[in-house]
C-alpha positions, 0 to 999 in steps of 0.5 A, spaced: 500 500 500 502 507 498 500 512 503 499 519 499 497 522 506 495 519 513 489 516 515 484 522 517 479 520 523 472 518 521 465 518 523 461 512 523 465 510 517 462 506 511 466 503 505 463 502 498 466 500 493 467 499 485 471 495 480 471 497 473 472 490 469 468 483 470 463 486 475 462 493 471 456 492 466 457 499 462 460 502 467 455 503 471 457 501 478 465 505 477 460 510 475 456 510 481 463 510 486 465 516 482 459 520 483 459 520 490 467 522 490 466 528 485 459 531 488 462 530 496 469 532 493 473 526 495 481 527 497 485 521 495 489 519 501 492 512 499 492 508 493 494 501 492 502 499 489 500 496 481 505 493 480 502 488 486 496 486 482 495 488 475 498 486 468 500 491 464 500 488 458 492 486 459 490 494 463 496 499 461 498 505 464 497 511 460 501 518 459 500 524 458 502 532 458 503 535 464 506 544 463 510 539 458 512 534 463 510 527 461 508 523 466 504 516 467 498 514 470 498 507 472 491 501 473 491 502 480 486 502 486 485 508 490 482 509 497 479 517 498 473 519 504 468 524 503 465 527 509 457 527 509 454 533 513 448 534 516 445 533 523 448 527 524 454 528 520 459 521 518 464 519 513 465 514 507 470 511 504 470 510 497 475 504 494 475 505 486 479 501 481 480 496 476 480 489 478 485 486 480 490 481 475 493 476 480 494 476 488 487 477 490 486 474 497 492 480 499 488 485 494 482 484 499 486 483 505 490 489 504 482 493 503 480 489 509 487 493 513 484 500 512 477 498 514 479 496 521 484 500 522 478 506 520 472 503 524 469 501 518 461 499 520 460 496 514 462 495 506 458 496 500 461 494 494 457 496 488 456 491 480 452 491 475 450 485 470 447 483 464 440 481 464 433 480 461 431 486 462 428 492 459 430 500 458 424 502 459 422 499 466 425 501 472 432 498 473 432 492 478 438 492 483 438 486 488 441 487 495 446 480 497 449 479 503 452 472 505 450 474 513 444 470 514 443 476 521 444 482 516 440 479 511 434 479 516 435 486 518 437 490 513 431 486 508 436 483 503 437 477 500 442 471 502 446 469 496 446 462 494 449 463 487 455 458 486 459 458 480 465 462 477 466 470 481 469 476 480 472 480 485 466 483 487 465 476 490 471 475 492 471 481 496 464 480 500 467 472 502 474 476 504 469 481 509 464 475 512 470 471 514 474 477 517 467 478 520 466 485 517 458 486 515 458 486 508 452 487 502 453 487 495 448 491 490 448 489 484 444 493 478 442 489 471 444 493 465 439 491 458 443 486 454 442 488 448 445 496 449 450 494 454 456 499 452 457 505 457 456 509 460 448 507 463 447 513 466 440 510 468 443 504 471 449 509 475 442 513 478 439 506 481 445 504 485 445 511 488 437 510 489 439 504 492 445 505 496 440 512 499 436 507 501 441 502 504 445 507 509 439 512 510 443 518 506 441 523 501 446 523 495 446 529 491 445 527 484 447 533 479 444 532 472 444 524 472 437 524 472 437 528 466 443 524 463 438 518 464 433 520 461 436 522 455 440 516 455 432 512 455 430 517 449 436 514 445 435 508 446 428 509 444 430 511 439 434 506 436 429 501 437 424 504 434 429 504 428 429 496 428 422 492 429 425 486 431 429 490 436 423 493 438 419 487 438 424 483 443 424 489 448 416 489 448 416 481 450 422 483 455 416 489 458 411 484 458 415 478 461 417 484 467 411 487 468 407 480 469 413 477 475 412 485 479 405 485 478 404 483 484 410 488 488 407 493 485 403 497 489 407 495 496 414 494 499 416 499 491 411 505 492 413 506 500 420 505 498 419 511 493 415 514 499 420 514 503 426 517 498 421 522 496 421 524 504 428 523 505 429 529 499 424 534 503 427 533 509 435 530 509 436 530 516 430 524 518 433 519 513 432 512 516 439 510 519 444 516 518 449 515 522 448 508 524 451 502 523 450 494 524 458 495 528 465 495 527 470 491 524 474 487 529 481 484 529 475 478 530 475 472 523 478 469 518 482 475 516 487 472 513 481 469 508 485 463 505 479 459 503 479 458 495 472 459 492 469 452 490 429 461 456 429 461 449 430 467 445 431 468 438 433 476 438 437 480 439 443 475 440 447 476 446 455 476 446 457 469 449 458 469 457 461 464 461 455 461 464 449 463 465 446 467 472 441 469 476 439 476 474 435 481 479 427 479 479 429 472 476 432 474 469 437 469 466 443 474 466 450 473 462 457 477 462 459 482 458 466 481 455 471 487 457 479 488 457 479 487 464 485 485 469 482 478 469 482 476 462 475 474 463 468 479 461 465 485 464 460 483 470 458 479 475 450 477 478 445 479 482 445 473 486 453 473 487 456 476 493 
């Protein structure tokens, strides 16, 4: 680890986390994370040694012209921290960077030393996927935890997926046996427009980490962004009838597996926001969290992880996922430091 600067006292500290890669369906997950460092202007206080986990002949560094004085940008993962202010004010640590090449377990032990030595309360660690999903329907975004007790009281999911990870999953496992609560949020990306960036899909992460840590997150113009972005795919569809087609099929099959929800648990968490946005300071939660990280658990984390459609076509993937609401989803290829595509799943940790 290189320190740019010395470790800040934090309040009631939360990490939330994205990696570009396997895990980053058009980009929308590294795009949340950079948000929220740019709207609370984040100060960069470490970033990890590169040459310790990245191939730069799969993730290369970049020059450029400073006042005449080249100089290099290297693939790395950078840590900052962001103050939220209010009545109940409270830190986050934001980790963006690319997925790591090689030497994951050290990756996310390395990760795991900063959040203890910070009191970290909790990690969130943000990815996107491709799924059977419509452009013109809210975004589904599952919330996924491999703690049964968190799962409880927090309303989420309690992951059961098997199969290949990326280091999304890897991380969230890390955190569980270092006995740090961990939740990843997932957001699932239309498949037949996966190409960055998705300012919609960015918008639901936000949307769902608000509704997670109780905060009120500024949004800037990604509303407006995500607007125009579902007008141009409109428009694009419009253009292709059995494009058109497919997503009409895709909107039918969606809008008879929610039907049921509709009127319930998603109106009153849309409420809530609504409330949230009046009113910042009574947000559910703020300044609240389920502990803080001990020196307890497995840090070390040495344990290795063991429908029909005719169009659009879909980019081959690895295997097929579980989706959010049920949709098969599948992986987008990407240049990333693993060699494989660019996502992970909704029901992966």
């Amino acid at each position: 680890m290189i320190e740019l600067e010395g470790v800040p006292e934090l309040i009631d500290p939360v990490m939330v986390a994205a990696f570009e890669g396997w895990n980053d369906a058009g980009d929308a997950a590294s795009a949340a994370v950079a948000h929220l460092d740019r709207e609370w202007k984040g100060e960069v206080f470490a970033a990890l040694d590169a040459e310790d986990y990245y191939d730069f002949q799969v993730n290369r560094p970049t020059v450029w012209l400073d006042g005449g004085v080249r100089k290099i940008t290297w693939p790395t993962t950078r840590l900052s921290v962001v103050r939220i202010g209010g009545d109940k004010p409270r830190d986050l640590v934001l980790v963006r960077g690319i997925e790591p090449s090689m030497r994951w377990r050290s990756f996310c032990n390395e990760l795991l030393g900063f959040a203890h030595e910070m009191g970290v309360e909790m990690v969130v660690i943000l990815g996107a996927l491709l799924g059977d999903t419509p452009h013109t329907r809210p975004v589904p975004v599952s919330g996924v935890t491999s703690d049964p007790d968190l799962a409880r009281t927090m309303d989420l999911e309690e992951t059961r997926y098997e199969g290949p990870t990326g280091i999304v999953g890897i991380l969230q496992e890390a955190c569980t046996h270092a006995g740090v609560p961990a939740v990843s949020l997932w957001a699932a990306v239309p498949h037949y427009v996966s190409q960055p960036p998705n300012p919609k899909a960015t918008l639901a992460l936000l949307n769902r980490l608000e509704d997670l840590l109780g905060l009120r997150i500024p949004l800037g113009e990604l509303p407006e962004d995500a607007r125009a972005w579902q007008l141009g795919v409109d428009q694009l569809a419009a253009e292709d009838s059995e494009v058109a087609e497919y997503v009409q099929t895709l909107e039918e099959a969606r809008d008879t597996a929610e039907l049921p929800e509709a009127s319930g648990e998603a109106i009153a968490r849309e409420f809530e926001r609504y409330l949230r946005r009046r009113d910042p300071g009574q947000g559910p939660g703020q300044g609240q969290g389920p502990g803080v990280a001990t020196e307890g658990g497995d840090a070390s984390y040495l344990r290795d992880a063991p429908s029909e459609r005719t169009r659009p076509p879909k980019p081959q993937q690895p295997g097929p996922e579980a989706a959010p609401g049920g949709a098969e989803a599948e992986r987008p290829d990407a240049e990333d430091g693993d060699g494989d595509g660019d996502e992970g799943t909704a029901s992966e940790e």
